[in-house]
C-alpha positions in Angstrom: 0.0 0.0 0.0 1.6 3.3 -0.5 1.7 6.3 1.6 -1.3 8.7 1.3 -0.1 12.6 1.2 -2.3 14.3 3.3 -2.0 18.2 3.2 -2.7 19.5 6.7 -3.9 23.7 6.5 -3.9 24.1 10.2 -2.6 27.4 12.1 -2.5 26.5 15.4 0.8 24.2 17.0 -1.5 22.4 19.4 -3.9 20.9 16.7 -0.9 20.7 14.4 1.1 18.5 17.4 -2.7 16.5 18.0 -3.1 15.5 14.2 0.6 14.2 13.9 0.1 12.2 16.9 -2.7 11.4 15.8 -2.0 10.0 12.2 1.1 8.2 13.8 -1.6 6.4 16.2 -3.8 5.1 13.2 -0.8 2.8 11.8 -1.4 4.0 8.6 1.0 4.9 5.5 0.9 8.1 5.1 3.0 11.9 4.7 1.6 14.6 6.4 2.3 17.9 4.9 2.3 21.1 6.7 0.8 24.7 5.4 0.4 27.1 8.2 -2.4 29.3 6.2 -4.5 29.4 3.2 -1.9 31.6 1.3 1.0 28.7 2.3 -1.2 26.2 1.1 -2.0 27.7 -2.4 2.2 28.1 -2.8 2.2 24.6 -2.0 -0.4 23.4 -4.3 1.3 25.6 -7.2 4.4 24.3 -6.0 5.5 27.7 -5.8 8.8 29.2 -3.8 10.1 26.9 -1.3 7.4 23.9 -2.5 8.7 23.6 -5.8 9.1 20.0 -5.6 5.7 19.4 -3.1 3.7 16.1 -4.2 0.5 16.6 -5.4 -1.7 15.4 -2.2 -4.2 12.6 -2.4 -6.8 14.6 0.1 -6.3 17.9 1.8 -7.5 19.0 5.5 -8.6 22.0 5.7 -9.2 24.3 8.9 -11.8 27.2 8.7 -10.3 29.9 10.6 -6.9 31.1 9.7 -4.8 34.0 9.5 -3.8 35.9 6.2 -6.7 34.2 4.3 -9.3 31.5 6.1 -9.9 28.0 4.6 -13.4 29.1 3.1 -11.6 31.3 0.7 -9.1 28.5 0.3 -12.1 26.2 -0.9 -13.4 28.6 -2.9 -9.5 28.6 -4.9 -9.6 25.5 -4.7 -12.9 24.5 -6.7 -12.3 26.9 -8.6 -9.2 25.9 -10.5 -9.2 23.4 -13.1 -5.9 21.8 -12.0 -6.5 21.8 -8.2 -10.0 21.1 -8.2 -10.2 17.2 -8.3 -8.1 17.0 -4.7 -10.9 15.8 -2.2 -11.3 18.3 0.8 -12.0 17.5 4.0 -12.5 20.6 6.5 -11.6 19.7 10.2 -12.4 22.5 11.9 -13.7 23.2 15.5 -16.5 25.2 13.7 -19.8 23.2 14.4 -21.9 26.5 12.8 -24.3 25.8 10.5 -23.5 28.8 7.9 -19.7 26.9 8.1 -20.8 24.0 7.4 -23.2 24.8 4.4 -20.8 27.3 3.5 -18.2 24.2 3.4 -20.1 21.9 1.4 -21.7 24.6 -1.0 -18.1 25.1 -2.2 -17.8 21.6 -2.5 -16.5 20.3 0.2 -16.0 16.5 0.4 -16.5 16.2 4.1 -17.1 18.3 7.1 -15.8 17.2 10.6 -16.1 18.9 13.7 -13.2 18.5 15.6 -13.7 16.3 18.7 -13.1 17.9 22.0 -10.8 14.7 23.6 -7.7 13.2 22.1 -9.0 9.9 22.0 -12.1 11.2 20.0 -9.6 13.1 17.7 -7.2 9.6 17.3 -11.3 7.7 16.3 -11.7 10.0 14.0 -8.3 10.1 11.7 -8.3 6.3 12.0 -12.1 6.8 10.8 -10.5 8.8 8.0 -7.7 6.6 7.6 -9.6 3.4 6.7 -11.8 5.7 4.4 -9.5 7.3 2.4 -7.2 4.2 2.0 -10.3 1.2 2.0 -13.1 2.5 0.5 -12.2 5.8 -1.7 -11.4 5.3 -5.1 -8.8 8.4 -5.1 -8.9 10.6 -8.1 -5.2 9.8 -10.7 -2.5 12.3 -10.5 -2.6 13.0 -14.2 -6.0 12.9 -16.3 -5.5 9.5 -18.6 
């Protein structure tokens, strides 16, 4: 099986340090890679600057509130663009507002999860993810055929 590379958007160093910890408790293969903001995420996307040679990821997570520019306006990049488009999003946020979440999913969203409040909720839910994205997703190819 190989590694899925996971794009973590995530601005704070405590949810950062809980996901990594996380994703290394699920036993799965997998490269977590690290943008600290919406605007470090698009450079890594583009491969831009100091990403030039950043893998395309197979599924992004995506916080909501962010410095510099927010993940809604990230999505809305995202979707937009031809080449970037096709990468699944899935927006972990600690958001559980309604106007986020349909927000989220009207810019199509693949997923929407709440962040859990305890770390053994948090270590259910990426192995939840885990199983998904590697058992039962058929992931989009890297290049169109």
């Amino acid at each position: 099986m190989k590694p899925l590379h996971i794009l973590l958007v995530e601005d704070n160093s405590a949810d950062i340090l809980l996901t990594r910890e996380a994703f290394e408790e699920a036993h799965f293969p997998h490269h977590l890679h690290l943008a600290r903001d919406g605007v470090e995420a698009l450079s890594f996307l583009r491969r831009e600057g100091p990403h030039a040679g950043a893998p395309t990821p197979d599924v992004i997570l995506l916080d909501l509130n962010m410095p510099r520019m927010g993940g809604l306006e990230v999505l809305d990049v995202l979707k937009a663009d031809e080449v970037l488009r096709n990468i699944p999003v899935v927006v972990l946020t600690t958001s559980r507002a309604e106007g986020d979440i349909w927000r989220s999913y009207n810019l199509h969203a693949n997923a929407y999860i709440p962040k859990p409040v305890t770390v053994s909720e948090f270590v259910d839910v990426i192995k939840s993810f885990g199983t998904f994205w590697f058992a039962t997703a058929a992931l989009s190819p890297k290049e169109r055929p």
